[in-house]
N, C-alpha and C positions, 0 to 999 in steps of 0.2 A: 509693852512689847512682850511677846507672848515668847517662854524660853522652850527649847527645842530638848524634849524627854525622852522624844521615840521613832525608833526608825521601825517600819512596817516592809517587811519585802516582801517581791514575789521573787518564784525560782526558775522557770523554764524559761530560760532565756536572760534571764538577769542574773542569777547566779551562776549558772554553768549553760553552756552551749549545747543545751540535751535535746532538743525539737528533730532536729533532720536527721543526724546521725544517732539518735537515740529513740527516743518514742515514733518516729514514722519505720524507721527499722524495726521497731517490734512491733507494731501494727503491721505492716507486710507480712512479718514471720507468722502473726496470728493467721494471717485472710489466708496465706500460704497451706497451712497446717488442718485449716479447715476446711481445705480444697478450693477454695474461692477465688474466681477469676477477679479479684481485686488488686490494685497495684497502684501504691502511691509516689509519684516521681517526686523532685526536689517542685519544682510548680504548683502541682497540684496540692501537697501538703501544703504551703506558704497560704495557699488561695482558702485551705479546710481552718487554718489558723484561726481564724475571724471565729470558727464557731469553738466555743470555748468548754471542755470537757470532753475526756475523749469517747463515751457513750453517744453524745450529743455527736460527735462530729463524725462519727460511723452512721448516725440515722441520717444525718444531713447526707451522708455520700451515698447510702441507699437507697434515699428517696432521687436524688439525682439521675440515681439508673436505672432505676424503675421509670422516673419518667422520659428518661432517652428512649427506652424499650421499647416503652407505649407508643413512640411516635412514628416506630417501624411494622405498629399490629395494629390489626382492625383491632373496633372495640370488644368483639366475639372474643378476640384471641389473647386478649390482657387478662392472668393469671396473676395476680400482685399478692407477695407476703402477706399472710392474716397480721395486721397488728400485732396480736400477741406470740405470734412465730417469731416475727421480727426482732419483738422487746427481747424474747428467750435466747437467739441467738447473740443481741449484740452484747445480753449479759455474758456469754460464754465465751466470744470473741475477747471482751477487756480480762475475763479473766487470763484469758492466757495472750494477750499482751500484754499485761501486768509480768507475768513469766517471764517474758521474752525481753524484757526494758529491764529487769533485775538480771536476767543471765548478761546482755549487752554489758551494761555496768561493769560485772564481775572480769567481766573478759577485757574492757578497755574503759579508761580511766578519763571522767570529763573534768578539765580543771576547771577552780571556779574564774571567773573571767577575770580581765585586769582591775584592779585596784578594791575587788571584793573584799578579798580577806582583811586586808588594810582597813578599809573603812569599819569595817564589824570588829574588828578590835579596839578599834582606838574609840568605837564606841561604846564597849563593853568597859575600857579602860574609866570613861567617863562616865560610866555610871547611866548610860543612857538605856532604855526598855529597849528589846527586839523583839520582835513578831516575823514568823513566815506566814504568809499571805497570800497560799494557794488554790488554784482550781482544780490540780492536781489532788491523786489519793495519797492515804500517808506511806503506804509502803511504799509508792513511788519516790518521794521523798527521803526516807526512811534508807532508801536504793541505793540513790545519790548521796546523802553526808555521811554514811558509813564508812566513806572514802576522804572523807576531811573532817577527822576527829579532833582537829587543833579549834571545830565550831561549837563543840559540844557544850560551851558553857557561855552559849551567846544569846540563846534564845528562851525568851520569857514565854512563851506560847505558840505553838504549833496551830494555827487555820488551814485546814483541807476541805476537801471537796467534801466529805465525810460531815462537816461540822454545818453545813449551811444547806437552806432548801434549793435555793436560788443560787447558782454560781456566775460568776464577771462575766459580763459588762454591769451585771444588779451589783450595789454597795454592800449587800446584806455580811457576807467574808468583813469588808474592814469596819463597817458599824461594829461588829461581833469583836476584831480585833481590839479596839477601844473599850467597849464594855468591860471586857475584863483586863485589862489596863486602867481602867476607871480613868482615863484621860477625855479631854476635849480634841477634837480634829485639832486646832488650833496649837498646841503641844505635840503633833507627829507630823512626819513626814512620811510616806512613801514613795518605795524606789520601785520602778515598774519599767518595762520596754515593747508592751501593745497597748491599742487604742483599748483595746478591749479592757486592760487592767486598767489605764489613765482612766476613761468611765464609771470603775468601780467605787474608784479611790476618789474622784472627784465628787463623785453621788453622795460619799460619806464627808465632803468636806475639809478634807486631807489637798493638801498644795503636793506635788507629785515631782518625783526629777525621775526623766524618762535616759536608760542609758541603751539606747541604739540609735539608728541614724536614723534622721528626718524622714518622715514621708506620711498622706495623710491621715486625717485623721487623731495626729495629737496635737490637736492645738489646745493652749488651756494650761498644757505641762507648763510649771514653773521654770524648768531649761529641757533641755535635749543635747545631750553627751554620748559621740560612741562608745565610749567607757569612760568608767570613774575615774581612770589614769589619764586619759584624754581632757576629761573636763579639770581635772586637778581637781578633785571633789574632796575634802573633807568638813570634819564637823563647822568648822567656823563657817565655811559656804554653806554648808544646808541651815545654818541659822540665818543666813540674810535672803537665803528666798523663803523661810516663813517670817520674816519681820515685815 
């Protein structure tokens, strides 16, 4: 019976509620600020969700309009971003939505959701490993626990988007996590709340307890808890869904 040494998290959306009111706000403010007729509603972000990094999910929504465009013009009349105009801008874009998700922060405070802190103590209590296990960058992260300094001595290792070629739904993030853990999947758990994470963590062979509500695409999660206070989640429960 294999004993439970490590919890691996992810943060957007599993530790604080920072996607709609936080990172889609600062994307707005970004497209805003660079004059762009871009505008993400509460919809349409949910729907960008699925594509995972926020570089990635700015090309995915400019290729989308680029090809609405085309379907309004001859083919004479289709002018489309050079490539590398594109790459250049949506690096300038994240830079300063990166800005815009550290000012948001600064101005309004995301708690971490129910039954987090609980859990990350009493697992530090126990002597157990933590890992964040991000696809986010580190300053975005870095943004957010700056604002809950009672974590600062929870985490064994910091995975960002910064540390991996490949970011979620690819495993490469939590194989990396384990490496330097020098553990076996078998020994960790991750705690995740998209299909997209559930994929990563599964790819690496990690059993996964997903805390938001059902819907598809997570099947596979060892449970499904709107929150860890919801599910009554502690350490003794996350060792019987790895046994």
């Amino acid at each position: 019976m294999p004993r439970l040494q490590a919890l691996l998290w992810d943060v957007d959306g599993t530790l604080a509620d920072t996607e709609q009111n936080g990172h889609r706000l600062a994307f707005n403010a970004a497209f805003a600020e660079a004059q762009l007729a871009w505008h993400w509603n509460n919809s349409t972000y949910s729907d960008l969700l699925a594509v995972t990094g926020g570089i990635e999910r700015m090309r995915a929504w400019a290729k989308q309009q680029h090809l609405k465009s085309n379907q309004n013009k001859s083919k004479n009349q289709s002018d489309p971003l050079a490539e590398s105009e594109l790459e250049e801008l949506l690096i300038r874009l994240q830079a300063s939505k990166q800005k815009h998700y550290r000012r948001i922060l600064k101005e309004q405070l995301f708690p971490l959701r129910p039954g987090v802190e609980r859990l990350l103590l009493e697992a530090r209590t126990a002597g157990l490993c933590q890992v964040l296990v991000t696809s986010s960058g580190r300053n975005s992260v870095e943004a957010l626990l700056q604002h809950h300094p009672q974590l600062n001595n929870c985490w064994k290792h910091w995975i960002c988007a910064e540390d991996v070629q490949t970011k979620k739904p690819h495993p490469e993030a939590y194989v990396l996590a384990l490496k330097k853990l020098g553990l076996p999947a078998a020994a960790a758990m991750a705690i995740e709340d998209s299909a997209q994470g559930l994929a990563a963590a599964r790819g690496a062979g990690l059993k996964v307890l997903i805390t938001a509500k059902a819907k598809p695409g997570l099947e596979g999660a060892a449970a499904i808890v709107d929150d860890l206070d919801a599910g009554a989640i502690n350490l003794a429960k996350l060792q019987q869904f790895v046994d």
